[in-house]
C-alpha positions in Angstrom: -75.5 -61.2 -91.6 -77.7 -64.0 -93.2 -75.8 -67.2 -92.8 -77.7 -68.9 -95.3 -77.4 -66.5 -97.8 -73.3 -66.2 -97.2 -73.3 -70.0 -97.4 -75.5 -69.8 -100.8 -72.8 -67.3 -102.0 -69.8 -69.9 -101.4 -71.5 -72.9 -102.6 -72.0 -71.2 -105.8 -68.5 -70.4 -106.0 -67.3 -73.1 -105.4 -70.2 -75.1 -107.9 -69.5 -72.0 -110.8 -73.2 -72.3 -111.8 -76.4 -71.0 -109.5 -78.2 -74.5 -110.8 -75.7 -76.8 -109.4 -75.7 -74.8 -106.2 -79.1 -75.2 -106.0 -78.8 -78.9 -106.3 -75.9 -79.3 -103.5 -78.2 -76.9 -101.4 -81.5 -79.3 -102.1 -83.2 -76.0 -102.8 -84.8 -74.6 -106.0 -82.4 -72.0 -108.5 -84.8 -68.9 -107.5 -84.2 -69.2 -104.2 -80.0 -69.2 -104.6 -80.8 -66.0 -106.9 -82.8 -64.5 -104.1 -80.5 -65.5 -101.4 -77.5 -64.1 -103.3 -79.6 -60.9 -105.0 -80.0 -60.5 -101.2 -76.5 -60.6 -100.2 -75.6 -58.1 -103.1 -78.1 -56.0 -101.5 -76.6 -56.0 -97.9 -73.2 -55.4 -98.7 -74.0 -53.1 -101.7 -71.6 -54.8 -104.5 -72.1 -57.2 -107.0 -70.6 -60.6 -106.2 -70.9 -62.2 -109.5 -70.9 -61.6 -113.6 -73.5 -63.8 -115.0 -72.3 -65.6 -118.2 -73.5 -68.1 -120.6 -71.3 -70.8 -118.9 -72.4 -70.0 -115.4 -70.9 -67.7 -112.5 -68.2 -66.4 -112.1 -66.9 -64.2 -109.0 -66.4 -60.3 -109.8 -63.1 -58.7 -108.0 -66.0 -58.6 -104.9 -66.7 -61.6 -104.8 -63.1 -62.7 -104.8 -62.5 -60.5 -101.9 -65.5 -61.5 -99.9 -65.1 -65.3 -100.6 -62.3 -66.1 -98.1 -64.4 -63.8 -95.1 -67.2 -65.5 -96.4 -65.6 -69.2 -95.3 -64.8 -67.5 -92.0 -67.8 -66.6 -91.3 -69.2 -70.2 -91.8 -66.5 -71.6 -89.9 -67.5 -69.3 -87.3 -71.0 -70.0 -87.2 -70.3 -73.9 -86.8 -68.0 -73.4 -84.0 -70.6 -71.4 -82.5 -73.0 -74.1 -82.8 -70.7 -76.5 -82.1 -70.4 -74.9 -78.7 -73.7 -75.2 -77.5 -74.6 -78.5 -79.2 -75.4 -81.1 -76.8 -72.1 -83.1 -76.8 -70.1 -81.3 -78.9 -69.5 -78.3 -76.6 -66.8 -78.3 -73.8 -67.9 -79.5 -70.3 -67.3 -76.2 -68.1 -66.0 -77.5 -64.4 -65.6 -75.0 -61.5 -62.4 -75.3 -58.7 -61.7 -73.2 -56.3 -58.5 -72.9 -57.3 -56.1 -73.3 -60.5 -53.5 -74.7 -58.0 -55.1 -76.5 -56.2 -56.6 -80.3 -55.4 -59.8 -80.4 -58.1 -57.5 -78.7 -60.6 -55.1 -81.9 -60.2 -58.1 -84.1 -60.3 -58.8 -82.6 -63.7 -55.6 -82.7 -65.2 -55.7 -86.7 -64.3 -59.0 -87.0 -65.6 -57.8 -84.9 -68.7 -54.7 -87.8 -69.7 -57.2 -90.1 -68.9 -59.9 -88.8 -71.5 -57.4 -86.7 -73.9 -60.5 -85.9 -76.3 -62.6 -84.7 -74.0 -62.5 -80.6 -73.9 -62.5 -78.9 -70.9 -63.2 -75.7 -69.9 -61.9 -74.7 -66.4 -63.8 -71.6 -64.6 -62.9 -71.1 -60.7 -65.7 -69.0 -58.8 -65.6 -67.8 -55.7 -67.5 -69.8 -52.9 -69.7 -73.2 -52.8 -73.0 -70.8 -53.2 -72.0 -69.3 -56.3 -70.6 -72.8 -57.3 -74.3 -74.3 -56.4 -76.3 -71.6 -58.2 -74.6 -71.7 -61.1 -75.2 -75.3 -61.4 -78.5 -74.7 -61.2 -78.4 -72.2 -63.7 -76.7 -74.4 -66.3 -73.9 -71.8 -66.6 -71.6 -74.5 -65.5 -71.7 -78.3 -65.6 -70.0 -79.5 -62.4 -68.1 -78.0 -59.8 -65.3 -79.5 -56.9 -66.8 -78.1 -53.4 -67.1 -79.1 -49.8 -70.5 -79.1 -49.2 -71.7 -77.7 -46.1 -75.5 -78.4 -46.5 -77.7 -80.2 -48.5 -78.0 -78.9 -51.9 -81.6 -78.0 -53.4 -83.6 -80.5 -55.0 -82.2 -81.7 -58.4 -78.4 -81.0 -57.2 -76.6 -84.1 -57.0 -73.4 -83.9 -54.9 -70.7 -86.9 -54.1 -68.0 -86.6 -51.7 -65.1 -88.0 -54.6 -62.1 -87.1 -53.2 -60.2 -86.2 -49.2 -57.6 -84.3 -49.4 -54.8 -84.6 -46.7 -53.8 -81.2 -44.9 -49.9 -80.8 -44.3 -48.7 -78.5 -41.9 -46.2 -75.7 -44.0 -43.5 -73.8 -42.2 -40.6 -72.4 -42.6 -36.7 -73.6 -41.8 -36.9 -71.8 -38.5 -40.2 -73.0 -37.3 -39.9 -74.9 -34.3 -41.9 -77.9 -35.9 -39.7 -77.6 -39.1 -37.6 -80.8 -38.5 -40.2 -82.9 -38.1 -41.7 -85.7 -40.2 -45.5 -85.9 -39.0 -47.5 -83.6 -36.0 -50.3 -84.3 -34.5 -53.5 -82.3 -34.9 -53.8 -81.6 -30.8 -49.5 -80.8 -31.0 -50.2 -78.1 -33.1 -52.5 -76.4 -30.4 -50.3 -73.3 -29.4 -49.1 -73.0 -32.6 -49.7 -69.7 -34.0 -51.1 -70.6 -38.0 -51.7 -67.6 -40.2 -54.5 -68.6 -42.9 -55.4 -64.4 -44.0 -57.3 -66.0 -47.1 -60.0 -67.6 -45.0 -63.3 -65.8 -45.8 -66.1 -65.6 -43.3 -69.1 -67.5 -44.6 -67.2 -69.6 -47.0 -67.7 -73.2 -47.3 -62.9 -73.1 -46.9 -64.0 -71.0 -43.3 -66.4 -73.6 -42.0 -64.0 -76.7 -42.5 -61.0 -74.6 -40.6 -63.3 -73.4 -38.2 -64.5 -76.8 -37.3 -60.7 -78.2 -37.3 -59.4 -75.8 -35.1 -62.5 -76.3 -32.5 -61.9 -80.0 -32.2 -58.0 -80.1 -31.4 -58.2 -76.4 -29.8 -56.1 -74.6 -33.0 -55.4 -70.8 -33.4 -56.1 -69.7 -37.0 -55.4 -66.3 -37.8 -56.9 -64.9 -40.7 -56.1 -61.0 -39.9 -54.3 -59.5 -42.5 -54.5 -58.4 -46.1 -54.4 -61.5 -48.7 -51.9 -60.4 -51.0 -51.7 -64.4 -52.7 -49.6 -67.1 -52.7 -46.1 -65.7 -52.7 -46.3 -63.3 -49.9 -47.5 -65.9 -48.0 -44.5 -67.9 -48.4 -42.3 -65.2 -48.0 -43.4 -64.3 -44.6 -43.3 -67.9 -43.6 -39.8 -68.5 -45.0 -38.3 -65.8 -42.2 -40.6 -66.8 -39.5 -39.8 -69.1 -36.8 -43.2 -68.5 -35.0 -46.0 -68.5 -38.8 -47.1 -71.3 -40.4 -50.1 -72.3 -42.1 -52.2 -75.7 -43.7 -52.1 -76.5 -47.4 -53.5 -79.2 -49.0 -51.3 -82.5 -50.4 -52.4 -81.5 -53.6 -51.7 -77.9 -53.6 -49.1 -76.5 -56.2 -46.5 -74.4 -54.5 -43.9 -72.5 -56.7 -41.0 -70.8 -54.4 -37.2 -70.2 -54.5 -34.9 -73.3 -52.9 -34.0 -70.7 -50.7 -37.0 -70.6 -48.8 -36.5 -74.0 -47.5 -39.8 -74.5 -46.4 -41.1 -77.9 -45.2 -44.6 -79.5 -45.6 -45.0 -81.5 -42.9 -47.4 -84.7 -43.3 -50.6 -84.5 -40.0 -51.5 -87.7 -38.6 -53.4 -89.1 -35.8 -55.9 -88.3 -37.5 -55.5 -86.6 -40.6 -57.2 -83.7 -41.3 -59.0 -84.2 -44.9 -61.0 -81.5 -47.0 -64.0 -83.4 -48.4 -63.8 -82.6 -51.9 -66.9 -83.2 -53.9 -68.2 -82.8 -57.2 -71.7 -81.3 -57.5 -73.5 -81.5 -60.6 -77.8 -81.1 -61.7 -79.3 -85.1 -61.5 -80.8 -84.0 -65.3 -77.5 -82.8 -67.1 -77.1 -84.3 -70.4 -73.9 -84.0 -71.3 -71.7 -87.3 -71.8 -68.6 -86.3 -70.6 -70.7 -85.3 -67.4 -70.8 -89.1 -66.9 -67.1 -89.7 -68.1 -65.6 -87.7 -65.3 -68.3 -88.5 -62.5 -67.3 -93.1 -63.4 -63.7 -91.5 -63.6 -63.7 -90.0 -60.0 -65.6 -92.8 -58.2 -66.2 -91.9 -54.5 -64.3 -92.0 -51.5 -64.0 -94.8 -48.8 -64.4 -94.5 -45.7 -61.1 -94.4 -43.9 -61.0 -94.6 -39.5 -57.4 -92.6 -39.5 -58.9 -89.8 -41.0 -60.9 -86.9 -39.4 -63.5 -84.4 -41.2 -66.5 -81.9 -40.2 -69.8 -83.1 -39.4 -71.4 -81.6 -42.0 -69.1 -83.2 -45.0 -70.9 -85.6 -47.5 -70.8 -88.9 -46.0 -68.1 -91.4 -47.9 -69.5 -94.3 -49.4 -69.7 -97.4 -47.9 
């Protein structure tokens, strides 16, 4: 439908005369007649009963009107949503529960007017390519590689890796392991995916302090995770700090902090060096970057920290 000739129709309704219409519209009073002789056409009805004093809206018309504001409300939104900063800024994080989406949420009662809208996809190379694409505006990834030309990437946040198990685990009572005590330990990870940016910092932890990580088995999610845990006194598995866990008190399962060094994901937030958008720059001078810190251990390959 012709959005100039439904918002022709309403301004003449609400002006009651097709020459004051044309006035508010900065357009001459044959073109409202066309626009709304055109509209009459479409929807095969007549929308208003010419009189001496002006126009006035047939039953038609009066049914149309309120649809007829809709649709113009609708239109703007759809505008709106596109228009360089007036639409949302679309962020990608791996998870919902996880680190980035905390970052966000900060960020979010930091900036209250600034409108997010949150999209998790799958891996760092769907994360990069739709960056590229402009499908998204930023993304929270570890980066395992350099990122093509016009790809900024900044290492903004480490995560810390705690050690979960459950009230039977042998390590259960304790405050704080070791990376190189937990060598021996059996630690069941089944939603690592080969070739995933998640199975190349695991990988590289458990080479350097001689870990087992299992990722055989189905992954079911989150909860049957836990469950298994909770009545195992052999399973346990790495989370991040920042990870949101939801689990009956029954469970009793202990997060246990891992010093000496502390294994950290390197979080950072990719975005393209020519986006526009201003809340682009809001949330990159809101995140900072991270300092280098000697206690804490992380892959070769992650984005140096700033110095």
């Amino acid at each position: 439908m012709d959005l100039d000739a439904v918002r022709t129709f309403v301004t003449v309704a609400d002006a009651g005369q097709f020459q004051a219409a044309a006035a508010d519209l900065s357009i001459s009073q044959q073109a409202v007649s066309k626009r709304v002789a055109a509209l009459e056409r479409d929807l095969g009805v007549r929308l208003f009963t010419r009189t001496a004093r002006g126009a006035r809206l047939s039953v038609d018309g009066q049914a149309f009107l309120p649809h007829a504001r809709d649709l113009l409300r609708a239109g703007e939104r759809a505008t709106a949503s596109v228009r360089p900063g007036r639409r949302a800024l679309r962020v990608d994080v791996i998870g919902r529960r996880l680190g980035p989406a905390a970052l966000l949420r900060d960020f979010y009662r930091a900036h209250p007017g600034t409108e997010l809208d949150i999209v998790t996809l799958f891996d760092a190379d769907s994360a990069i390519a739709a960056v590229c694409s402009g499908a998204i505006d930023a993304s929270f990834r570890a980066v395992t590689r350099r990122p093509p030309d016009g790809v900024e990437a900044v290492r903004v946040h480490d995560e810390p890796v705690e050690f979960l198990t459950g009230p039977a685990h042998a390590l259960a009572g304790a405050p704080a392991v070791t990376p190189g005590a937990l060598a021996g330990h059996a630690i069941w990870m089944p939603g690592i995916v080969p070739g995933t940016e998640w199975a190349a910092y695991y990988g590289d932890l458990a080479e350097a302090f001689g870990l087992t990580i299992d990722r055989v088995g189905p992954h079911s999610g989150t909860e049957p995770l836990l469950d298994t845990l909770a009545g195992s006194p052999a399973l346990a598995t790495f989370v991040g700090e920042q990870t949101h866990l939801v689990y009956p008190a029954d469970y009793g399962l202990r997060r246990i902090a891992v010093r000496g060094p502390t294994p950290v994901y390197p979080h950072s937030l990719i975005w393209r060096g020519d986006n526009p958008h201003p809340a682009l720059r809001t949330l990159r001078d809101h995140l900072g970057s991270v300092r280098p810190d000697a206690g804490t251990w992380t892959p070769a390959w992650a984005a140096p920290a700033a110095l």
